[in-house]
DRENDOLO-902279 format. One record per residue: x, y, z of N, C-alpha, C in turn; residue in one letter; residue number from 1. Coordinates in steps of 0.05 Angstrom, whole numbers. Each point is the difference from the previous one (the first is absolute). Example, Ala and Ser with C-alpha at 12.3 -4.5 7.8 and 13.67 -1.06 7.14 Angstrom:
BEGIN
[[264 -114 156] [-18 24 0] [18 24 0] "A" 1]
[[-7 21 -14] [16 24 1] [-15 22 14] "S" 2]
***
This chain:
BEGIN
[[17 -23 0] [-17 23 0] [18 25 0] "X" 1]
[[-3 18 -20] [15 21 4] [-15 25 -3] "X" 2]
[[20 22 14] [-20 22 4] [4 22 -21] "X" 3]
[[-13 6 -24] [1 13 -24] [-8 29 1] "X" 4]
[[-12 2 42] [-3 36 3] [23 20 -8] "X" 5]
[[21 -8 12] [24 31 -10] [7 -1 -29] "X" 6]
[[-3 -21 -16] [5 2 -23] [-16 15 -14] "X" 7]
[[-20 4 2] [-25 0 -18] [7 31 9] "X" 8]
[[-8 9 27] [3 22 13] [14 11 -16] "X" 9]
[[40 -3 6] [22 14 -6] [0 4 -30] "X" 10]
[[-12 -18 -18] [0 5 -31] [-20 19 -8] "X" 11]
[[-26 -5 13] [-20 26 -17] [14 27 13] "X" 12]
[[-1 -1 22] [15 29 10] [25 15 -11] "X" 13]
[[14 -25 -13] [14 5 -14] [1 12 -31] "X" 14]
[[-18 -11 -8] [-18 4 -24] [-9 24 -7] "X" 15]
[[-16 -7 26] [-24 26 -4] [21 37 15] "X" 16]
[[18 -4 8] [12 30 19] [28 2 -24] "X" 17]
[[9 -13 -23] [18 7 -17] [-9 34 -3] "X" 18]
[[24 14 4] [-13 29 -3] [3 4 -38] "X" 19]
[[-27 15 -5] [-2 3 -18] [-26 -16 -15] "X" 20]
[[-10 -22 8] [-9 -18 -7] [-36 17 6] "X" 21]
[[-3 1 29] [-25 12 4] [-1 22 -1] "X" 22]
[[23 12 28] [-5 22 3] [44 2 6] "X" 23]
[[0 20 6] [32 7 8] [1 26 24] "X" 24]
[[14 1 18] [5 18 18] [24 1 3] "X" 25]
[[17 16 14] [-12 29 -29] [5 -1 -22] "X" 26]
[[-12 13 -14] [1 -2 -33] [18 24 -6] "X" 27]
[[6 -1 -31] [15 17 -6] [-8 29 -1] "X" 28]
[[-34 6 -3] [-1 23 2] [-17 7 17] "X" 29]
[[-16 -20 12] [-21 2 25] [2 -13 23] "X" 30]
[[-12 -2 16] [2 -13 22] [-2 -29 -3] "X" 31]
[[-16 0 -15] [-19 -32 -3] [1 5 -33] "X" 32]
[[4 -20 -19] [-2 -9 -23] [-18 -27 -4] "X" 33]
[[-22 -2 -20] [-8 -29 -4] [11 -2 -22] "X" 34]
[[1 -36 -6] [9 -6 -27] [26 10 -19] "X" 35]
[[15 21 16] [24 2 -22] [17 -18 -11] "X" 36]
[[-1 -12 8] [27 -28 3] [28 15 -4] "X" 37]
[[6 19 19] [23 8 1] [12 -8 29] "X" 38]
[[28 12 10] [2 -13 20] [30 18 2] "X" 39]
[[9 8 30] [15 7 23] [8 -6 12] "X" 40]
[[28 4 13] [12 -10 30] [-13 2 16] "X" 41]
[[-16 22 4] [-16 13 23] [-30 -16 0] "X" 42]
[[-3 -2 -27] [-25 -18 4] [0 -29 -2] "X" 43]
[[24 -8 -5] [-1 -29 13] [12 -7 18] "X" 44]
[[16 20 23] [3 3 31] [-30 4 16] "X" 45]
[[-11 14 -12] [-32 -3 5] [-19 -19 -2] "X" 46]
[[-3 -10 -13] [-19 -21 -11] [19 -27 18] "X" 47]
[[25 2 1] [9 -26 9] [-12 4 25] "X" 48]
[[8 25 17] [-10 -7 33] [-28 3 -2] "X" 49]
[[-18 6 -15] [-36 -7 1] [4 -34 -8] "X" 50]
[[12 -12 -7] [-1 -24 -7] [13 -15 16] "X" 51]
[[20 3 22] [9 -15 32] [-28 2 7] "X" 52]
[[-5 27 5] [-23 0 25] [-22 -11 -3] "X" 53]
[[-11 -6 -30] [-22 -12 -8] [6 -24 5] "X" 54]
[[19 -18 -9] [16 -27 3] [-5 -13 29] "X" 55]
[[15 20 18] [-4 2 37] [-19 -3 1] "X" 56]
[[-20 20 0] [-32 -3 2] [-16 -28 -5] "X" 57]
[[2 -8 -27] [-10 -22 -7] [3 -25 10] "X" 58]
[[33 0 -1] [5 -29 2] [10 -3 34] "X" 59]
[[9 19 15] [4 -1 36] [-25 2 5] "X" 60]
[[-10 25 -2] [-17 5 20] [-22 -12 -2] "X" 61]
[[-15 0 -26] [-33 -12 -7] [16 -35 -5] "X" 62]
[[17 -2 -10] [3 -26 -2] [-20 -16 -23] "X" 63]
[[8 21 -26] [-14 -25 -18] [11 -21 -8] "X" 64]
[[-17 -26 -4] [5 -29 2] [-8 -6 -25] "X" 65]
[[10 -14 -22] [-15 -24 -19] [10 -14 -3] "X" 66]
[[-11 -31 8] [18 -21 7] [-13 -13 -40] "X" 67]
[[21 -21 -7] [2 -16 -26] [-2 -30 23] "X" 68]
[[-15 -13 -9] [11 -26 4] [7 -17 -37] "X" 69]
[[14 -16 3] [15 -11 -22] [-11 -34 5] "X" 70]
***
C-alpha cells in the first residue's frame, strides 16, 4: 500500500504555481500578471516560497493521504 498524497500534492502545485503559467508575482510591469508566460528571479523566489508553504500546509499539517493498493 503506498501513499500517492505528497506526490500528487507536490506535482500539481508544482504545475499549477510555475510563474507565468496562471498568474506571476511580481510581474514585469504590475503587481500581479495572468497568463504571460514570462518569468524572473524575483518571481520564481516568490512563487517558490508560496509553493513550500502550500506543500507544508498540505502534506504536514492537513495530511493528505491516497493510498494505491497493487
Amino acid at each position: 500500500m503506498a501513499d500517492w498524497g505528497p506526490v500528487i500534492v507536490a506535482t500539481l502545485l508544482f504545475v499549477l504555481l510555475s510563474p507565468g503559467l496562471l498568474f506571476q508575482i511580481p510581474g514585469k510591469g504590475k503587481v500581479v500578471e495572468f497568463g504571460n508566460m514570462q518569468t524572473s528571479g524575483a518571481s520564481i523566489f516568490v512563487h517558490a516560497i508560496i509553493y513550500l508553504g502550500l506543500v507544508t500546509i498540505f502534506v504536514i499539517a492537513i495530511g493528505v493521504h491516497i493510498y494505491a493498493d497493487n
